[in-house]
C-alpha positions as CSV (number, residue, x, y, z in Angstrom):
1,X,38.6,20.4,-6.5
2,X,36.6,22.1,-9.4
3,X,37.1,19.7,-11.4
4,X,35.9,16.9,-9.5
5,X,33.0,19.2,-8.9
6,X,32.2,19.9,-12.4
7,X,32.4,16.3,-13.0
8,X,30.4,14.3,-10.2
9,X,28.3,17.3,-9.4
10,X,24.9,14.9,-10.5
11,X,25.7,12.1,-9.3
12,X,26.5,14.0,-6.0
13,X,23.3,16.0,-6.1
14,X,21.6,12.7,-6.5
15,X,23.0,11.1,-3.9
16,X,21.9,14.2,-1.6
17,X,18.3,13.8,-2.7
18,X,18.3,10.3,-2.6
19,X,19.7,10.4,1.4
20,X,17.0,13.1,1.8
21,X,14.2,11.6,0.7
22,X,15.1,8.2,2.9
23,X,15.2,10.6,5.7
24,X,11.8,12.1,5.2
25,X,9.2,11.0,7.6
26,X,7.0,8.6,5.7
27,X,3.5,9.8,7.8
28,X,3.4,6.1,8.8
29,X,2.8,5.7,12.6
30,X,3.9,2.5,14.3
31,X,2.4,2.6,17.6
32,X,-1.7,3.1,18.1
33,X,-2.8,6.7,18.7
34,X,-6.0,7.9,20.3
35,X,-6.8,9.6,17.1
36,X,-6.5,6.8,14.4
37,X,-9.6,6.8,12.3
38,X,-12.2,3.4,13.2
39,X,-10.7,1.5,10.3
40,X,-7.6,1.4,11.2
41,X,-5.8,-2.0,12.7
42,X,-3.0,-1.8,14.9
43,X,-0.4,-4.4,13.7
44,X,2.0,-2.9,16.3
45,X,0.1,-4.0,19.3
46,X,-1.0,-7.3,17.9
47,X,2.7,-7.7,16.6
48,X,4.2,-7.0,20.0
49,X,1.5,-9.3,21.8
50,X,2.4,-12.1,19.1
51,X,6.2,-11.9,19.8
52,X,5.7,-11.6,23.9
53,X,3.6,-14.7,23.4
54,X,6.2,-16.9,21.1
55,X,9.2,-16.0,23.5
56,X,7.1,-17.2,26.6
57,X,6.1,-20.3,24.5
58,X,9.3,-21.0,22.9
59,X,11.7,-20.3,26.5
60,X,9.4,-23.6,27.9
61,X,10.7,-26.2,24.8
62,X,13.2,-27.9,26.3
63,X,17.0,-26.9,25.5
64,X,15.5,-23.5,24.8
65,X,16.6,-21.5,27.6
66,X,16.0,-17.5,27.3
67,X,15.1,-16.7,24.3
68,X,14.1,-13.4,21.7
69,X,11.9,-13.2,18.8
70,X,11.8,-10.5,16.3
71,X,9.1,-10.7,13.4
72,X,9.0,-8.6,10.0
73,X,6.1,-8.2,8.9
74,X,5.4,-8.3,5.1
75,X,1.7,-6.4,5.3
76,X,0.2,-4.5,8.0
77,X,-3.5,-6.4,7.5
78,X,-6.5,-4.8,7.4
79,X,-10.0,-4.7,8.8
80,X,-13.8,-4.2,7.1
81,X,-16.2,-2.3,8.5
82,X,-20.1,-3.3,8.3
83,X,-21.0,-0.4,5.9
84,X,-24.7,0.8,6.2
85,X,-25.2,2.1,2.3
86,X,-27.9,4.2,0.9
87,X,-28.3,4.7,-3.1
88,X,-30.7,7.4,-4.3
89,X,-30.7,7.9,-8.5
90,X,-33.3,9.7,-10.2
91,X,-35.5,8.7,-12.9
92,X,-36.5,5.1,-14.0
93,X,-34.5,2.5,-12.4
94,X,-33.4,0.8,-15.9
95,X,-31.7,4.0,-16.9
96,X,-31.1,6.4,-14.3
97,X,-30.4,9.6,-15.4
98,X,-28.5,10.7,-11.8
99,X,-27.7,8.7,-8.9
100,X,-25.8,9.1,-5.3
101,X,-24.8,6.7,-3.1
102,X,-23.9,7.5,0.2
103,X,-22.5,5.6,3.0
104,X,-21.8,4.6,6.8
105,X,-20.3,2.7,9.3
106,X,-22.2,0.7,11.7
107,X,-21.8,1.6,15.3
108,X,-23.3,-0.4,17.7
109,X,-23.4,0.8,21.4
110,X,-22.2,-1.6,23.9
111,X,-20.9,-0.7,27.8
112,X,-17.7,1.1,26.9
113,X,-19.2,3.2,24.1
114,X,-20.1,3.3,20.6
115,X,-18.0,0.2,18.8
116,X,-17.4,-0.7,15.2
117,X,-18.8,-4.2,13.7
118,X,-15.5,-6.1,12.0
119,X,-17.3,-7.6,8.8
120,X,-13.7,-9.2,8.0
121,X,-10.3,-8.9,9.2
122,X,-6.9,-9.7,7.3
123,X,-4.0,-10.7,10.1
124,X,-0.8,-9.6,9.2
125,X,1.4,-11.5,7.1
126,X,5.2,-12.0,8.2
127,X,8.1,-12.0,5.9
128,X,10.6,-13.9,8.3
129,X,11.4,-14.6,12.2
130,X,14.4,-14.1,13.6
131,X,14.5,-16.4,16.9
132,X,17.9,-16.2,19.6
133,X,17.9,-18.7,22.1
134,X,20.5,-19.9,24.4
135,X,20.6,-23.6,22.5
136,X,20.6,-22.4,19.5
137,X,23.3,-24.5,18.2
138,X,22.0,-28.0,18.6
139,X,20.2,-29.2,15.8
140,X,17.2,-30.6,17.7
141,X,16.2,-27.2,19.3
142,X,16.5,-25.5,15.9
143,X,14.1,-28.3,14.4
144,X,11.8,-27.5,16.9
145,X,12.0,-24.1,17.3
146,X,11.6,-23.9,13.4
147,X,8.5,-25.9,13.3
148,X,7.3,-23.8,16.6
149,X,7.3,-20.6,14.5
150,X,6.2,-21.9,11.5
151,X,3.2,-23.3,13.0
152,X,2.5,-19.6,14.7
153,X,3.1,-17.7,11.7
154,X,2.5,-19.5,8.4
155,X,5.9,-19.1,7.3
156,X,7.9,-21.4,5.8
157,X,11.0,-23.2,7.6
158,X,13.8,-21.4,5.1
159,X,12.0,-17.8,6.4
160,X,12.9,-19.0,10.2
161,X,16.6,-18.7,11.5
162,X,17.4,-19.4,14.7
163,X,20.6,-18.4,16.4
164,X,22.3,-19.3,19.5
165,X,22.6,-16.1,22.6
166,X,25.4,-15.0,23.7
């Protein structure tokens, strides 16, 4: 047994840190919290929504029958903030000899409260769907339920698969 120890005692200590650093808590959140900062988007919520919405609208194809959706999303997306910026420099204004530049968001106050104006937004972007239906073996509800999801989610038709319920 000392031996063996002596030999593999890197690769096992490697192994260790490499099982304990997949088990650290990444400080990612997946669900919304009260205390997110204004910027933030909630891809969890929209994601949720987006799925509920594509099982109610994919069960009514016909041939469906009940069906499941599960997306994977490839990035979160993003939102930008209007930004009201102030720059002060000293000096002339060809060649400043100090400047500062200080900024903030725009909040605009409507009936439930103070409220952040979205200057652009970035959806998320999916890396595959994975769609379970009860006819999910016949070709022609694949096709369709393919080129459902596609049209929903940008992706292309090899990123879809659809498999039949049990």
């Amino acid at each position: 047994m000392r031996k063996l120890w002596d030999k593999y005692k890197f690769v096992g200590l490697t192994v260790l840190i490499g099982v304990g650093l997949l088990l650290w808590p990444s400080g990612k959140k997946m669900t919304g919290t009260s205390g997110s900062s204004p910027a933030a988007f909630e891809p969890a919520g929209a994601e949720q929504d987006l799925q509920a919405d594509m099982e109610e609208i994919l069960g009514a194809i016909s041939g469906v029958g009940q069906v499941k959706v599960l997306l994977t999303v490839d990035s979160d997306g993003e939102r930008q903030l209007a930004q009201n910026t102030e720059l002060a420099y000293s000096g002339s204004t060809a060649a400043p000899e100090d400047y500062s530049r200080r900024s903030e968001t725009v909040l605009v106050d409507g009936a439930e409260g103070d409220g952040t104006v979205v200057v652009r937004r970035v959806y998320p972007t999916y890396r595959g769907a994975l769609v379970v239906c009860q006819g999910g073996d016949r070709a022609e509800v694949k096709l369709a339920v393919t080129e459902a999801v596609a049209a929903l989610t940008g992706l292309s038709a090899d990123r879809v698969t659809v498999a039949k319920w049990q």
